[in-house]
C-alpha positions as CSV (number, residue, x, y, z in Angstrom):
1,X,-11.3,13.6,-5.9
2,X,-12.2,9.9,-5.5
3,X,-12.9,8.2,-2.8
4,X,-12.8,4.4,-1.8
5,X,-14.7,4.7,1.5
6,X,-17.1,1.9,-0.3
7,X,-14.4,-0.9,-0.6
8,X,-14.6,-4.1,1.9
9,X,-12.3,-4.6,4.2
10,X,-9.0,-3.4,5.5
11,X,-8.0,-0.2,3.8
12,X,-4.8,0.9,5.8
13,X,-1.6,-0.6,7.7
14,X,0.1,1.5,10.1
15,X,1.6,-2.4,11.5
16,X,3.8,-2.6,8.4
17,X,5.7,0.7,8.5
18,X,9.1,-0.6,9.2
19,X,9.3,-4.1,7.8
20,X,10.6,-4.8,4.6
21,X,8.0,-4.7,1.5
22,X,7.8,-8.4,0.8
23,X,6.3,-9.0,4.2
24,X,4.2,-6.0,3.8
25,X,3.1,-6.8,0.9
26,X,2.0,-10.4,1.9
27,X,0.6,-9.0,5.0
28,X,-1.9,-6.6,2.9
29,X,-2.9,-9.2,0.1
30,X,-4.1,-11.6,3.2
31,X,-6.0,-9.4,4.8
32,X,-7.6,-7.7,1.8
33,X,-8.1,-9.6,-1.0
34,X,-9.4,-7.1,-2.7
35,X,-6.3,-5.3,-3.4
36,X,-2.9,-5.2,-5.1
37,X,-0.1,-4.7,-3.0
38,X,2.4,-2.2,-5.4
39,X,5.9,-1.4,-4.3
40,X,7.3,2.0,-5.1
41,X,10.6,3.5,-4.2
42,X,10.3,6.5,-2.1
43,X,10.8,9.9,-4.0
44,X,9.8,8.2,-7.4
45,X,6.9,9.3,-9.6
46,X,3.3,7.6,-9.7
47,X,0.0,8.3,-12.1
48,X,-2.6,10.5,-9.3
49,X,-5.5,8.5,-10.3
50,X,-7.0,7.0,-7.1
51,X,-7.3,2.9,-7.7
52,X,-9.5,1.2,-5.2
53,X,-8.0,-2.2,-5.9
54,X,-4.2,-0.8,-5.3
55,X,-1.8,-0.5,-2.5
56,X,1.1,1.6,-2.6
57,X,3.5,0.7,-0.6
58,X,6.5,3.1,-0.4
59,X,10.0,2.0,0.6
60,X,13.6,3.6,1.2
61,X,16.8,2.7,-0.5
62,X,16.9,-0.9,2.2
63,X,13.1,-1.9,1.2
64,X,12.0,-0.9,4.5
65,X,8.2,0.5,4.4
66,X,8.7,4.6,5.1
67,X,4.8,5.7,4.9
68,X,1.4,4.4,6.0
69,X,0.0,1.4,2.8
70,X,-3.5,2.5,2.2
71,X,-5.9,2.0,-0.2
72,X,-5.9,4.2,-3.2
């Protein structure tokens, strides 16, 4: 499996777990620009390839972050 142990700078945000995924995803994008902040409704299907430039961020039925964003 991938790893993206050799990216720069932040590479997860326990913080946002809770808040909706607009400031989430604002809140990752500023504080590593080296990413894509993704929103994905919770339960849905994503591609297993590991992205080093991609955030996930998983949300419930309200838009409300449910899991830890990290990079990958």
């Amino acid at each position: 499996m991938a790893s993206c142990s050799n990216v720069k700078g932040k590479k997860s945000w326990p913080e946002v777990v809770g808040t909706s995924s607009q400031a989430a995803a604002t809140i990752i994008e500023r504080q590593n620009e080296n990413v894509e902040a993704v929103v994905v409704e919770e339960g849905s299907s994503v591609s297993t390839d590991v992205r080093c430039d991609r955030v996930r961020i998983f949300v419930d039925d309200n838009n409300i972050v449910k899991e830890v964003p990290k990079v990958g």
